[in-house]
ZAZAVEX-624494 format. One line per 10 residues: their letters; for each residue x negated, y, z negated of N, C-alpha, C. Coordinates in steps of 0.1 Angstrom, whole numbers. Atoms other than C-alpha are relative to their C-alpha. Layout:
! residues N
A	X Y Z X Y Z X Y Z | ...
//
This chain:
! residues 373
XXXXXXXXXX	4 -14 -2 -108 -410 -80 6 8 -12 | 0 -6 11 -110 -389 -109 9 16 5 | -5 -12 -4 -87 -354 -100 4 8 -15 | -3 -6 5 -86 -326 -117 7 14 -1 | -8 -13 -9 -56 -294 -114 -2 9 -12 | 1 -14 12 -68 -262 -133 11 10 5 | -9 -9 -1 -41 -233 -136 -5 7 -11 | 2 -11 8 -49 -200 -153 7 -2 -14 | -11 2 12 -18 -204 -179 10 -2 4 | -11 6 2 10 -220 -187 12 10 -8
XXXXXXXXXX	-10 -7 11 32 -194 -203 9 10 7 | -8 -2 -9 52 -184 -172 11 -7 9 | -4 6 -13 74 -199 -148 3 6 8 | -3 -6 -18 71 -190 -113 2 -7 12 | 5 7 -9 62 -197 -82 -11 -9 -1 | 14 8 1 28 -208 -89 0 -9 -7 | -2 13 7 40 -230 -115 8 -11 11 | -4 8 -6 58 -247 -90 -7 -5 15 | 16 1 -17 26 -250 -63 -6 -14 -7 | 2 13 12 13 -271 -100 8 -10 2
XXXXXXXXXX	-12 17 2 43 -297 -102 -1 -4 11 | 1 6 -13 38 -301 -65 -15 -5 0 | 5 3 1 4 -308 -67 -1 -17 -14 | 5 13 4 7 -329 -96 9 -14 1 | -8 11 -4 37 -350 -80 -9 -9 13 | 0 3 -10 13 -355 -52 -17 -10 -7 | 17 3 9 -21 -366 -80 9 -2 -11 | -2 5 10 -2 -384 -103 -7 -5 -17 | 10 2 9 -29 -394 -124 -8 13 -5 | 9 -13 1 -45 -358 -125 4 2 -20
XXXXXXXXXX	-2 -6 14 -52 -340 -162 -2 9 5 | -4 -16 3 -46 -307 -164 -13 14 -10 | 6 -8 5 -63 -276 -175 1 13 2 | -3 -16 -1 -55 -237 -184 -4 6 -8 | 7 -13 8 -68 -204 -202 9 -2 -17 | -13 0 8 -35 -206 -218 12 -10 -2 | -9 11 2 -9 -231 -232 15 2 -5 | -12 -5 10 27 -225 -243 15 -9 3 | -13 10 1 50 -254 -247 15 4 7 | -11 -1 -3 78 -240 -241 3 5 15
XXXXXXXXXX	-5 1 -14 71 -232 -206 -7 -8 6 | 3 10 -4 54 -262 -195 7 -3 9 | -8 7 -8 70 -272 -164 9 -12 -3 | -8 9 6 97 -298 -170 -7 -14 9 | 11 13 -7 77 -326 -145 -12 0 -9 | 13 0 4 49 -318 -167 -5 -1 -16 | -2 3 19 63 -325 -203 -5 -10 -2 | 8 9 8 43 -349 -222 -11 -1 8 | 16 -1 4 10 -346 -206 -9 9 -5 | 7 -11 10 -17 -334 -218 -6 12 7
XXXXXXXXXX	2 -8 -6 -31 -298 -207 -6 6 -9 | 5 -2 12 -61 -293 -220 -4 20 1 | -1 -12 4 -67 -255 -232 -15 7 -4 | 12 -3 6 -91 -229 -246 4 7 -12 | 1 -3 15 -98 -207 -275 11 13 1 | -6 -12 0 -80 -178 -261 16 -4 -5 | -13 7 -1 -45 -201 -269 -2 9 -16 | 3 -6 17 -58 -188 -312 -4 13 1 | 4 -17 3 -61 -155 -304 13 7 -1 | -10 -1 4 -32 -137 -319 9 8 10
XXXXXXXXXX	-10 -6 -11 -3 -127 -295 -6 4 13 | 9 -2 -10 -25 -138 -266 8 1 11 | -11 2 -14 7 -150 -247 5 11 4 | -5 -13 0 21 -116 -248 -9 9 6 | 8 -7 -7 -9 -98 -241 -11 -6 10 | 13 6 -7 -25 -120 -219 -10 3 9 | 4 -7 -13 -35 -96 -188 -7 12 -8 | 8 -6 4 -52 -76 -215 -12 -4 -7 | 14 6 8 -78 -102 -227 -9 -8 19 | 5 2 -10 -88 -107 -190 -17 2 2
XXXXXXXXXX	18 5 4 -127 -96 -202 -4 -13 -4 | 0 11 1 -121 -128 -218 -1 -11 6 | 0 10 -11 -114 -148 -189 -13 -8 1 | 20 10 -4 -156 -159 -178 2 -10 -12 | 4 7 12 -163 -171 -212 11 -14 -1 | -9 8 1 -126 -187 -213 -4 -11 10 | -2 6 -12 -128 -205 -179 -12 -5 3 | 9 12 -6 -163 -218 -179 -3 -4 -19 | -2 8 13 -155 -234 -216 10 -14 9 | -10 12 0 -133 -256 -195 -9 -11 15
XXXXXXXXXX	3 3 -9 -152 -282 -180 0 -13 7 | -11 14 -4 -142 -307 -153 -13 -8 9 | 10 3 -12 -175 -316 -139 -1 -17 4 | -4 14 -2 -165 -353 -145 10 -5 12 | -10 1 -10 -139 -350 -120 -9 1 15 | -1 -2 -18 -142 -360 -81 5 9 10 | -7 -9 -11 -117 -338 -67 4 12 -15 | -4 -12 3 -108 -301 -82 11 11 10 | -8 -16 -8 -77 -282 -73 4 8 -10 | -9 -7 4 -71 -252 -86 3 10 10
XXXXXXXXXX	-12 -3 -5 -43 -230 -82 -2 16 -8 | 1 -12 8 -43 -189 -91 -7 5 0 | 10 -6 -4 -67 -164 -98 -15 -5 -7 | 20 0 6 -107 -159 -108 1 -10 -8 | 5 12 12 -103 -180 -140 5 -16 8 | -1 9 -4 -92 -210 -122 -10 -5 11 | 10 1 -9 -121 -208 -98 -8 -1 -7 | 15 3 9 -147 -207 -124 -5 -8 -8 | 5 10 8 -146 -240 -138 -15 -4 1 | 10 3 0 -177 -258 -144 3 -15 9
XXXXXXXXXX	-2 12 -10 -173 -289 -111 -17 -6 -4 | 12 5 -2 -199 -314 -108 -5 1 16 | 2 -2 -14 -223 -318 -75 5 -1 5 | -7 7 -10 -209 -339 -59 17 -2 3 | -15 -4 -1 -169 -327 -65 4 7 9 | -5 -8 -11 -149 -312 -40 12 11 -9 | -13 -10 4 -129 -274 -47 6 2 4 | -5 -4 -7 -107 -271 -36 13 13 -7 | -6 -13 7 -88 -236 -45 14 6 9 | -10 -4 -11 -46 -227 -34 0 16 -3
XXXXXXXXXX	-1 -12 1 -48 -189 -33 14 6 1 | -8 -7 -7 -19 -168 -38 1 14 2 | 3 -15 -6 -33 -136 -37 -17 6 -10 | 14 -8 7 -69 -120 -43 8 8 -11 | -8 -11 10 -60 -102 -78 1 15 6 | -5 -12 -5 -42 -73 -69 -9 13 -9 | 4 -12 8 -57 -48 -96 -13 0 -2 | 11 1 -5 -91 -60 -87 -2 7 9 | 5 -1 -13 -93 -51 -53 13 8 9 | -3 -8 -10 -67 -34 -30 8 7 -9
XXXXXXXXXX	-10 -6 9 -42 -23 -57 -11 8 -15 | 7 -4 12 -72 -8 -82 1 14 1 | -7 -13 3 -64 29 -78 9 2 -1 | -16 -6 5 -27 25 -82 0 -6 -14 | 3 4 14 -37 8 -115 -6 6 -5 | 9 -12 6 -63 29 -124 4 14 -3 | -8 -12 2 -40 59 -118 10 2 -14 | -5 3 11 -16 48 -145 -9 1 -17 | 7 -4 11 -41 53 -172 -1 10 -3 | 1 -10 8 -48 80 -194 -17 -1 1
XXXXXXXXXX	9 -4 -6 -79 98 -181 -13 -7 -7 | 9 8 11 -98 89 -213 -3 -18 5 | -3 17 -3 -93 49 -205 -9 -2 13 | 4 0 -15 -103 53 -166 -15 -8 -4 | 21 10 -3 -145 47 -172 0 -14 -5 | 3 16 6 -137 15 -196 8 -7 15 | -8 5 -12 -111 3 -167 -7 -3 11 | 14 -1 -13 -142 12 -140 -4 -11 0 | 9 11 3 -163 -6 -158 5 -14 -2 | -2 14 3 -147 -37 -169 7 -8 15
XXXXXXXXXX	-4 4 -12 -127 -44 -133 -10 -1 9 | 12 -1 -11 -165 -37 -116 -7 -14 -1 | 4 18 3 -176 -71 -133 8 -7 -2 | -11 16 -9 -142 -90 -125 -3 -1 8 | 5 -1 -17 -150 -81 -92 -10 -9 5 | 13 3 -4 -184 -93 -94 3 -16 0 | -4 8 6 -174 -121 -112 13 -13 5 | -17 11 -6 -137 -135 -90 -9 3 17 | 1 1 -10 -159 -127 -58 -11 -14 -2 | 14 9 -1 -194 -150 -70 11 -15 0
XXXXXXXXXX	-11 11 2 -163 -177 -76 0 -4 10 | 0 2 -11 -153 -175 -45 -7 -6 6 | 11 5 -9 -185 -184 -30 -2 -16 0 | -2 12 0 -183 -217 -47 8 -9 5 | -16 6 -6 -146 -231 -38 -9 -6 17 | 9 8 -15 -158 -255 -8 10 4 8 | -14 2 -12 -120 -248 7 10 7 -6 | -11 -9 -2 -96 -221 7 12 -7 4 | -13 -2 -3 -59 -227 7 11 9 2 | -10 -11 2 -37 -197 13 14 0 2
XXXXXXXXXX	-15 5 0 -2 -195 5 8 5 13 | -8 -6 -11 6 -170 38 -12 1 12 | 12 -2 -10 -16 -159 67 -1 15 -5 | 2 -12 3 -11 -125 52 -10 0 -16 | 8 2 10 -27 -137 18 -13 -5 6 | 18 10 -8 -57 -158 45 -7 11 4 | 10 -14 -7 -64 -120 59 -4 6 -14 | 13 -11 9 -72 -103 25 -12 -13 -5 | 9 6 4 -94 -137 12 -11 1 9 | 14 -1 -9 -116 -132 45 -3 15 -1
XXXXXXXXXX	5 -16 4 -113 -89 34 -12 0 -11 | 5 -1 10 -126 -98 0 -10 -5 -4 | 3 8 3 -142 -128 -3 -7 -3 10 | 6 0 -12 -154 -130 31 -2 -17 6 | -3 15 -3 -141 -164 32 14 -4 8 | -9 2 -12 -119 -183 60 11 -6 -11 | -9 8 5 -89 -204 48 10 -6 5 | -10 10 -3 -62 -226 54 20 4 -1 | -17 -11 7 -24 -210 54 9 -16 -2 | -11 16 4 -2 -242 38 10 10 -9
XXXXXXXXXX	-8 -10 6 33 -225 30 2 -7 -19 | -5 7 13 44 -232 -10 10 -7 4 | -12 8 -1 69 -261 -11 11 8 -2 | -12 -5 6 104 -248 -14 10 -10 -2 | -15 5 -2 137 -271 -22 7 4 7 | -7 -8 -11 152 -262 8 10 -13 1 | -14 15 0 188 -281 11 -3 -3 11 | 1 12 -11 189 -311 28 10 1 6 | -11 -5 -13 223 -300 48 1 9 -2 | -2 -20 1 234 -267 53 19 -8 -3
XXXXXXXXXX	-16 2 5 271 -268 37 8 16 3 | -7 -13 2 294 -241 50 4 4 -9 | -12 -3 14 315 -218 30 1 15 1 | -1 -10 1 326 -185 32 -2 12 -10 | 4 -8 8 308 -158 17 7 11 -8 | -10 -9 8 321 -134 -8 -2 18 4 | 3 -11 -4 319 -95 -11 -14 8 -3 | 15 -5 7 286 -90 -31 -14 -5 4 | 12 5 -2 251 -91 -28 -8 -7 -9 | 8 4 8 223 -108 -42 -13 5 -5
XXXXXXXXXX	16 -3 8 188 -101 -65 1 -14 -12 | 5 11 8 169 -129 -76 -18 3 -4 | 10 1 6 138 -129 -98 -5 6 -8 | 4 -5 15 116 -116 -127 5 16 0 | -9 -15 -1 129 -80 -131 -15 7 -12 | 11 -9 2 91 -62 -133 0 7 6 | -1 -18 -10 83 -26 -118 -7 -5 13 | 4 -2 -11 65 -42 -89 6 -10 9 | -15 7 -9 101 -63 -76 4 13 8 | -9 -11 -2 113 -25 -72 14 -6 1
XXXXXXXXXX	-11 3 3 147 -38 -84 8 16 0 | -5 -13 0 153 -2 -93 7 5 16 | -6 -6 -13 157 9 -56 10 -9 8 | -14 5 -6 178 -20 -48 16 5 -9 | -5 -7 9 200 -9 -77 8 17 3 | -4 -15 -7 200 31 -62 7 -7 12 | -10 1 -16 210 18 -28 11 -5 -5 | -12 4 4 242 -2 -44 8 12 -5 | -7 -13 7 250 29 -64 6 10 9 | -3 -13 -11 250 54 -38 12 -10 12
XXXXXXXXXX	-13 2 -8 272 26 -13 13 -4 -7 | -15 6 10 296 17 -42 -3 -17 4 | 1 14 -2 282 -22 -31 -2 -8 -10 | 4 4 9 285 -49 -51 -10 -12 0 | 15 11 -2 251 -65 -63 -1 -5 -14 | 5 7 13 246 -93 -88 -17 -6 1 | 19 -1 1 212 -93 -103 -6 -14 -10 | 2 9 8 200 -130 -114 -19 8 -6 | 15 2 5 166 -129 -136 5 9 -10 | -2 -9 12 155 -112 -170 -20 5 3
XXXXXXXXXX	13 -3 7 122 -95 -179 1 14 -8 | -3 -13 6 107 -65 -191 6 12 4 | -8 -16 -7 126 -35 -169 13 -3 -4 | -6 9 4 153 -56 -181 10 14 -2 | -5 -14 11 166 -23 -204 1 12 10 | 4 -16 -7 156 5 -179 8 -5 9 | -5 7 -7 173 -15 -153 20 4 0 | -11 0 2 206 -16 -170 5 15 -2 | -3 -12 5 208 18 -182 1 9 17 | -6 -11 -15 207 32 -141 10 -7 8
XXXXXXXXXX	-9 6 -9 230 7 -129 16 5 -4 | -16 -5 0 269 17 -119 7 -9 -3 | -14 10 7 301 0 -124 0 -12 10 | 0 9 -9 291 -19 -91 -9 -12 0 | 14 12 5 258 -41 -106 5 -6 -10 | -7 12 11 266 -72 -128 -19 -6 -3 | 13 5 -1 234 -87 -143 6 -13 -7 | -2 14 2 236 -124 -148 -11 -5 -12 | 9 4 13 204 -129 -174 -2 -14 12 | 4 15 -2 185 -164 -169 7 -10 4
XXXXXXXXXX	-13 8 -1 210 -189 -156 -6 -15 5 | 6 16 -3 207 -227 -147 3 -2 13 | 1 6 -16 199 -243 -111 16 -3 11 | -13 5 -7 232 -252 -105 12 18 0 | -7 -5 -3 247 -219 -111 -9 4 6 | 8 -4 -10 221 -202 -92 0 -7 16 | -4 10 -10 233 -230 -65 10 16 7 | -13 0 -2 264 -215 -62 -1 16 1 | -2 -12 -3 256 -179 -60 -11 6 14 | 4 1 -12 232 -182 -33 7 -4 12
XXXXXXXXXX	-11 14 -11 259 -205 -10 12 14 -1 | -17 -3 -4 289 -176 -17 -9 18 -4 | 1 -20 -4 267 -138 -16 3 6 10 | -7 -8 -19 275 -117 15 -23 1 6 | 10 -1 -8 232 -113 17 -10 3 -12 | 7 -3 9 204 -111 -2 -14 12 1 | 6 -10 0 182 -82 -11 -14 -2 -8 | 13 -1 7 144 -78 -19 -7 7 3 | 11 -13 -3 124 -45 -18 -17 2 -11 | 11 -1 2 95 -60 -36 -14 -6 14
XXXXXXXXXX	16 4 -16 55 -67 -12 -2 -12 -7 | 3 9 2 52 -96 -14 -10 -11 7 | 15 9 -7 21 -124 -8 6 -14 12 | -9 11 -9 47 -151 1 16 3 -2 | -9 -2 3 81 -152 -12 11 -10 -1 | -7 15 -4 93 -182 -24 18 1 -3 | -8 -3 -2 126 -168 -32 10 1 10 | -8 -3 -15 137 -155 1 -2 -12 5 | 5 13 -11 128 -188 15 14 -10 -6 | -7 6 2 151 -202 -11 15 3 5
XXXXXXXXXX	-12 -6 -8 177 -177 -2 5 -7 13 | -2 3 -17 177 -188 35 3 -10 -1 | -1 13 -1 175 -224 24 17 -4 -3 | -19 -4 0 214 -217 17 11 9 14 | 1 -3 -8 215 -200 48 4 16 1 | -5 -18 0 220 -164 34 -9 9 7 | 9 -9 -3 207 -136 53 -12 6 -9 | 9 -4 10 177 -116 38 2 13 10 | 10 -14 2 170 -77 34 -5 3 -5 | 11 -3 9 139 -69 28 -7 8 4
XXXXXXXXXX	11 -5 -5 110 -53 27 -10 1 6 | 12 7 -16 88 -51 59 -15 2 -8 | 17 6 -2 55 -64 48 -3 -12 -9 | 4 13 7 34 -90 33 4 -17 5 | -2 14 -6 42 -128 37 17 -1 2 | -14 1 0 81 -117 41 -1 -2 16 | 0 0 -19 70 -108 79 -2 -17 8 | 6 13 -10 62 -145 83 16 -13 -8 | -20 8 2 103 -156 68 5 3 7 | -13 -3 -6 125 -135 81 -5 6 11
XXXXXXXXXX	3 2 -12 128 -136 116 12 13 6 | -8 -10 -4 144 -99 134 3 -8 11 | -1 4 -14 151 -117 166 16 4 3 | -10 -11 -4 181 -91 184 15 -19 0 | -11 10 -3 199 -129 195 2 -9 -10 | -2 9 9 192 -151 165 -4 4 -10 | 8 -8 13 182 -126 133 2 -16 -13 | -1 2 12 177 -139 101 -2 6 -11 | -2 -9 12 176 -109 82 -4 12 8 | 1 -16 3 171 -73 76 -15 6 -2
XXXXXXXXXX	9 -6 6 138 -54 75 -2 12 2 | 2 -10 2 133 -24 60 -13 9 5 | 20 -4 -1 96 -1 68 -5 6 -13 | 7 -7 12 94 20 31 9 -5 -12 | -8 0 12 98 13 0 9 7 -9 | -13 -13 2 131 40 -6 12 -8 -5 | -18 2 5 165 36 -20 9 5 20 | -6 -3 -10 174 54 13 -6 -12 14 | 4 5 -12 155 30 36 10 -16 -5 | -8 11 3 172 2 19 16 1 5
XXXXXXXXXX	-21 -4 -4 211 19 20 -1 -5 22 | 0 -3 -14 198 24 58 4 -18 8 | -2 16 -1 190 -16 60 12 -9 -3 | -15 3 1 225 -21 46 10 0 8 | -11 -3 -10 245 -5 70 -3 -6 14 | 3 11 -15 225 -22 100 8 -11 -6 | -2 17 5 232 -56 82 17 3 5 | -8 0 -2 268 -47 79 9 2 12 | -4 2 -11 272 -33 112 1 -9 11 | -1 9 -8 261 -62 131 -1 -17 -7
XXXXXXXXXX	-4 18 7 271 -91 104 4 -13 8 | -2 9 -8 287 -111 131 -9 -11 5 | 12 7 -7 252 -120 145 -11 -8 -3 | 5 4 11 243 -139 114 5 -14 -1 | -5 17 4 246 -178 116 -7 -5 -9 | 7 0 13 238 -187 84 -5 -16 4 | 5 17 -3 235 -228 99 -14 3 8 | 8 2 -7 210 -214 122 -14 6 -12 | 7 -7 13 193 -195 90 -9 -11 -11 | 7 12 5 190 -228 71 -9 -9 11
XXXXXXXXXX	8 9 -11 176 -243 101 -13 1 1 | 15 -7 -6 145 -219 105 -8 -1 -15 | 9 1 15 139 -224 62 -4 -15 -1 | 8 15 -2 130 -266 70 -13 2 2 | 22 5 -2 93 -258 80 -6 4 -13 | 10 2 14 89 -247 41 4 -9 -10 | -6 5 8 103 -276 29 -10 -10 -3 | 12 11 8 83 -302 3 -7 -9 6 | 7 8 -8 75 -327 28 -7 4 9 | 11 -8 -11 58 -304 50 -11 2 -7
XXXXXXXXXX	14 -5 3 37 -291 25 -5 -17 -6 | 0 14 0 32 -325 11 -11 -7 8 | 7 2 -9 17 -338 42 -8 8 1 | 12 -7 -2 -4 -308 50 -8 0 -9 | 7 0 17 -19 -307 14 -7 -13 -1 | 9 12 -4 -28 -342 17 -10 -3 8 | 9 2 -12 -43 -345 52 -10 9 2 | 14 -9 8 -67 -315 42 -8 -2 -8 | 16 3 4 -80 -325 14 -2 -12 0 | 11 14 -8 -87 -362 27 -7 3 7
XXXXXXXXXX	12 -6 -5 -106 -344 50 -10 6 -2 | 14 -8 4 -124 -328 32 -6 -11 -9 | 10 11 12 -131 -358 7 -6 -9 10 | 9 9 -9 -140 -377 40 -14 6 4 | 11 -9 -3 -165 -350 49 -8 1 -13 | 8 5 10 -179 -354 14 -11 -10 -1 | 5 10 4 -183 -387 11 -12 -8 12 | 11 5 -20 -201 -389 46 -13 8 -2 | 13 -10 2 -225 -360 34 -9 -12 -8 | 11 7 8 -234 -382 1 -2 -13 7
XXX	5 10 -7 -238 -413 20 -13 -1 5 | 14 -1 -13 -266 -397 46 -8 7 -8 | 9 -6 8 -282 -380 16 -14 -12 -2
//
């Protein structure tokens, strides 16, 4: 069986890059295919194959501005064509759904979120522009629209990364789907150890983490919060933080071990679709305060006799301080063994199995159709 795993681009590492390595640890033989290519962030499971590309890779400082050649996308994404292939997973948004499959291929598509600036996030995007801008903006998001929903219609099989990502694909797309959580590395024993006095922030450090408000809440309790990741707020970031924020920059797995295993709790006031961080958090057994909505409501568990974290209801500096002082008031009631315990159902072998036993079913329901044809 011929498999093929399309991804938008390669010029990130995320989450969704790591949905890819799982996929292709599980389709060994698969080739590859993205809008975008950039060696240097190639997954490290995924050095030396090949991943084949489009034109948009020779368009000058495409990697940089990639989310502004998105008119681009159609033309990019049905240049890439896999119609030779049996099975089709992709992974990501519109351009990854729009390959060119053959009849008789199965798509299968893992969603991790209907594009946000498409569809439910397009007047807080659209607001951000300069008035002038707004009609081209109209206009050119009115035929993504048209364009990441007709997609949709193809994909034989929805996979959604939460049940909060499965409710907007049946808003948007008006299609059902499948909730399979992302693999996480979740340790394989829970290792005590007594926590230190500071908090934690982990991940890319963009405006829509709201890092900033975790930042004000530290400031205003004098708390100390070390901030792993880099991006671009990077600068704006540093310039409001007090004498009580430490930023760590990019660091390696093993120290990132080790500051997970000894935080007092970890903090996250970005909305999120899933959240493969906090999942990793807990997989250490650290509490989580977060932000009440999105695929966070389906990690962290408030339960008065066995919590596993903190949730906020607004996204504020003061709703956060507020979520602090709960946390700290009733710290006691925080078993961090029982914390790692409840992060095992997002662990690799779970998804693994699910991921498999789905789409064999669906290639059995295939191959049963072309049969009786």
């Amino acid at each position: 069986m011929k498999v093929a795993i399309v991804h938008p681009w390669f010029i990130t590492n995320g989450g969704g890059e790591k949905v890819v390595e799982a996929f292709a640890r599980l389709y060994p033989d698969a080739d590859f295919f993205g809008l975008m290519v950039s060696a240097e962030h190639i997954p490290p499971t995924l050095q030396g194959r090949t991943i084949h590309s489009t034109f948009l890779d020779y368009v000058p400082r495409s990697r940089q501005y990639y989310k502004h050649l998105s008119p681009l996308y159609p033309i990019a994404a049905h240049s890439l064509d896999v119609s030779q292939y049996d099975l089709v997973i992709s992974s990501g948004g519109p351009a990854a759904k729009n390959v060119k499959i053959g009849a008789h291929a199965v798509h299968v598509h893992y969603c991790h979120s209907p594009v946000r600036f498409l569809w439910d996030q397009f007047p807080v995007w659209q607001a951000k522009l300069p008035a002038i801008a707004r009609p081209l903006y109209r206009a050119s998001c009115a035929y993504l629209r048209k364009w990441d929903y007709l997609a949709a219609q193809r994909v034989d099989a929805f996979i959604a990364n939460s049940d909060y990502v499965g409710e907007r694909i049946r808003r948007f797309y008006g299609r059902e789907s499948t909730t399979i959580y992302p693999p996480v590395a979740v340790q394989p024993v829970y290792v005590p150890v007594t926590p230190s006095d500071y908090y934690l922030s982990v991940g890319r450090l963009v405006d829509h983490k709201r890092v900033d408000l975790v930042i004000e809440a530290c400031n205003r309790l004098r708390r100390s919060l070390l901030i792993v990741g880099s991006g671009p707020e990077e600068s704006k970031l540093k310039a409001m933080a007090g004498p009580t924020i430490r930023f760590a920059g990019r660091v390696d797995d093993d120290v990132l071990e080790g500051h997970f295993r000894s935080a007092r709790a970890f903090l996250f006031a970005g909305d999120e679709d899933f959240g493969i961080a906090t999942v990793e958090a807990q997989s250490y057994g650290l509490p989580v305060i977060a932000y009440e909505s999105g695929g966070t409501l389906e990690i962290v568990d408030c339960a008065p006799s066995t919590p596993t974290g903190v949730l906020f209801p607004a996204q504020t500096s003061e709703a956060i301080t507020q979520a602090i002082h709960e946390f700290e008031a009733f710290e006691h009631r925080f078993d961090r063994q029982h914390i790692w315990e409840r992060s095992t159902r997002f662990n690799e072998a779970v998804f693994d199995y699910r991921v498999v036993a789905f789409i064999d079913a669906l290639l059995n329901e295939r191959h049963a159709a072309v049969a009786a044809e």
